[in-house]
Residue frames as qw, qx, qy, qz and C-alpha x, y, z in Angstrom:
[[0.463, 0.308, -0.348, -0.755, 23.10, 17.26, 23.50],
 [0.723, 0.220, 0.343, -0.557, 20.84, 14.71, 22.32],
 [0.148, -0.249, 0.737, 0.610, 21.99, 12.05, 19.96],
 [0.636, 0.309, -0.211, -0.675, 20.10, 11.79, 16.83],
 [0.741, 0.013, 0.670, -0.044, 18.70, 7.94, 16.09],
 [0.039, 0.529, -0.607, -0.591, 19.93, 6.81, 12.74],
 [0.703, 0.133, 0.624, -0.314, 17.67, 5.21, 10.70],
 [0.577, 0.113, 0.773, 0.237, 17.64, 3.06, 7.72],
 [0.312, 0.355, -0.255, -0.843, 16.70, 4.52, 4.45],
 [0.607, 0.223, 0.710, -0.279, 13.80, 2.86, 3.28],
 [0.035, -0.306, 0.598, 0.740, 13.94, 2.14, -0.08],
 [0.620, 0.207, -0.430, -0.623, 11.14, 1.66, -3.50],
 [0.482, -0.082, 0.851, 0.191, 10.37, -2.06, -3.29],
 [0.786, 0.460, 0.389, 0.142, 8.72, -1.66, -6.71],
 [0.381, 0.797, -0.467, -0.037, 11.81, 0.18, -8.07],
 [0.458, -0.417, 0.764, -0.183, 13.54, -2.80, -6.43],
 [0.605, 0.205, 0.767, -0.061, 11.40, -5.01, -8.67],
 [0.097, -0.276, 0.391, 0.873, 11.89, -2.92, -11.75],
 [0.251, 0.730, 0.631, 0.075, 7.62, -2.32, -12.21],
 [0.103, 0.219, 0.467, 0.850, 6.89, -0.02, -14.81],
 [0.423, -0.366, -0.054, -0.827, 3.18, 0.01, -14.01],
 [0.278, 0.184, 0.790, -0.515, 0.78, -0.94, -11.06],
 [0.378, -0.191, -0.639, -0.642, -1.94, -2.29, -12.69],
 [0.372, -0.310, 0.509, -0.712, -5.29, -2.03, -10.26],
 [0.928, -0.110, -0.212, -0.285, -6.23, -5.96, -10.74],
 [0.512, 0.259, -0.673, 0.467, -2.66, -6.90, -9.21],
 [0.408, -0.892, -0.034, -0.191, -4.01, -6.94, -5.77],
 [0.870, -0.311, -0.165, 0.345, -0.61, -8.78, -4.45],
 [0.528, 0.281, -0.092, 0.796, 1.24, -5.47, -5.59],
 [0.063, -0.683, -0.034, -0.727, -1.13, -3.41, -3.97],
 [0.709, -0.598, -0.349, 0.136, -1.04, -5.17, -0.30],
 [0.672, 0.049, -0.226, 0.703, 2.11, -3.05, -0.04],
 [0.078, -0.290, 0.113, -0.947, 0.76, 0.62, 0.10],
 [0.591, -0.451, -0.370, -0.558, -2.47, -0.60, 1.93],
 [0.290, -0.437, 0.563, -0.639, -2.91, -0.77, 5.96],
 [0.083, -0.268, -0.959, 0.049, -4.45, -3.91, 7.44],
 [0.291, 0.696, 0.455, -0.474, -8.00, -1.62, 7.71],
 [0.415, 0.723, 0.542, 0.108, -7.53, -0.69, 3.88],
 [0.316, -0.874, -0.082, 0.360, -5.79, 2.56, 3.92],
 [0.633, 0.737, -0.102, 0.214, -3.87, 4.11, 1.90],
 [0.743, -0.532, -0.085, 0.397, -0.36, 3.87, 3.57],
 [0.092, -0.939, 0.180, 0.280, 2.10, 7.23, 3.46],
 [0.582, 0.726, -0.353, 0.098, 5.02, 7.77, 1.20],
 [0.061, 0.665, -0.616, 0.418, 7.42, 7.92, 4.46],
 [0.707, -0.386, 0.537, -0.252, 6.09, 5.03, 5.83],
 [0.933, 0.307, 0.181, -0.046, 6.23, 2.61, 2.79],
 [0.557, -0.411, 0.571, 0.441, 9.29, 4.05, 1.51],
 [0.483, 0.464, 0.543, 0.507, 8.04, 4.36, -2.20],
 [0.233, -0.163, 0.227, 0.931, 9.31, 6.90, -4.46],
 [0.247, 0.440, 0.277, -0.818, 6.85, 9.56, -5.55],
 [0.529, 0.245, -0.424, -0.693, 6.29, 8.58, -8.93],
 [0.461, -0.015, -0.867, -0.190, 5.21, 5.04, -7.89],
 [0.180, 0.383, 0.658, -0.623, 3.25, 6.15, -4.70],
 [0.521, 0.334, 0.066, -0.783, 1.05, 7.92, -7.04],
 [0.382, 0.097, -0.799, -0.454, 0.86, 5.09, -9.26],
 [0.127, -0.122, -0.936, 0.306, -0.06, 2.82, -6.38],
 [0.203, 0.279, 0.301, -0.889, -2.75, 5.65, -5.50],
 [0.412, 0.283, -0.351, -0.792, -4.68, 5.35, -8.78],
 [0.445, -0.027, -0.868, -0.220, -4.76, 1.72, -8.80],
 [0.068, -0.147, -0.873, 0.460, -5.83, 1.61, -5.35],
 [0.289, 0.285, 0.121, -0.906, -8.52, 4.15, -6.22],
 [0.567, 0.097, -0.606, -0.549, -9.35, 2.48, -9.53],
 [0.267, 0.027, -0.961, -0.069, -9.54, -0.98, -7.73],
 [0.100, 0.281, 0.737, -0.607, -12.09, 0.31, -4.72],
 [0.387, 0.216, -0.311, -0.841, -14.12, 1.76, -8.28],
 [0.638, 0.182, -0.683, -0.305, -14.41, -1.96, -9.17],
 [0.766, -0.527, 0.150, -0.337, -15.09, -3.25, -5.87],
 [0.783, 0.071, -0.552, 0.278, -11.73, -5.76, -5.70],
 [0.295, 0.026, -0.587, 0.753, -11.18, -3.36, -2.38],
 [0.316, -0.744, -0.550, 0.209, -13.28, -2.48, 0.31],
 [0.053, 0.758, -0.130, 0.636, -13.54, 1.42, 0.67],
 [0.234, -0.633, 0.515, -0.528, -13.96, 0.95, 4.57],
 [0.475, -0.155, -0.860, 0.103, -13.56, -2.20, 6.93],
 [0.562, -0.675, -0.232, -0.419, -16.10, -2.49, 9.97],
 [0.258, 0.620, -0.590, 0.448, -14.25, -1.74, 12.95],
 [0.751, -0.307, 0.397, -0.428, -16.25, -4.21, 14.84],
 [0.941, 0.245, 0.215, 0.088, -15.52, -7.28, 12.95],
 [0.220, 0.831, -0.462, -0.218, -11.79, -6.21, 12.22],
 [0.988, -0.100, -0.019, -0.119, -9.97, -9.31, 10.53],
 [0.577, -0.562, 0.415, 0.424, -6.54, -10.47, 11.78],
 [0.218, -0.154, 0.627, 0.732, -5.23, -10.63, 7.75],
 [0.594, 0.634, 0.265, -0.419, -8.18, -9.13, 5.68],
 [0.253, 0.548, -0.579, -0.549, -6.06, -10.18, 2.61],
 [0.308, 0.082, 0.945, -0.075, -7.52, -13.48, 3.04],
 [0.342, 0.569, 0.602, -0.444, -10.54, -12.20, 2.28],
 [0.076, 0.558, -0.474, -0.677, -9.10, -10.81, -1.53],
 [0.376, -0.209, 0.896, 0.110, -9.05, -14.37, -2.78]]
């Protein structure tokens, strides 16, 4: 039989930081659910509980409303840390 690979449980890091709310002008809280191309990153990769993925979701929505995020990055010009580019 196959052994099974045991992996870490990935845990909230904003339950970890006891946040209440994601506000969508924080970008430094939102670099966490976001891909280096912008993306909304998965529950099961990030590891955040459901009621603070969706939070994260809204803000990230709200924030790309208000232009502080880019809806898409050009995949010709991709930059090695596009959070630079937040500032």
């Amino acid at each position: 039989m196959a052994e099974r690979r045991k992996y870490s449980k990935k845990y909230c890091k904003y339950c970890e930081a006891k946040v209440e709310m994601i506000d969508y002008k924080d970008l430094s809280l939102l670099k966490q659910t976001l891909s280096e191309r912008y993306k909304i990153m998965p529950k099961r990769l990030t590891g955040n509980c459901k009621k603070h993925q969706e939070m994260a979701e809204k803000a990230i929505k709200r924030a790309r409303q208000a232009a502080f995020i880019p809806y898409i990055v050009d995949r010709k010009n991709v930059a090695v840390t596009p959070f630079e580019l937040l500032k």
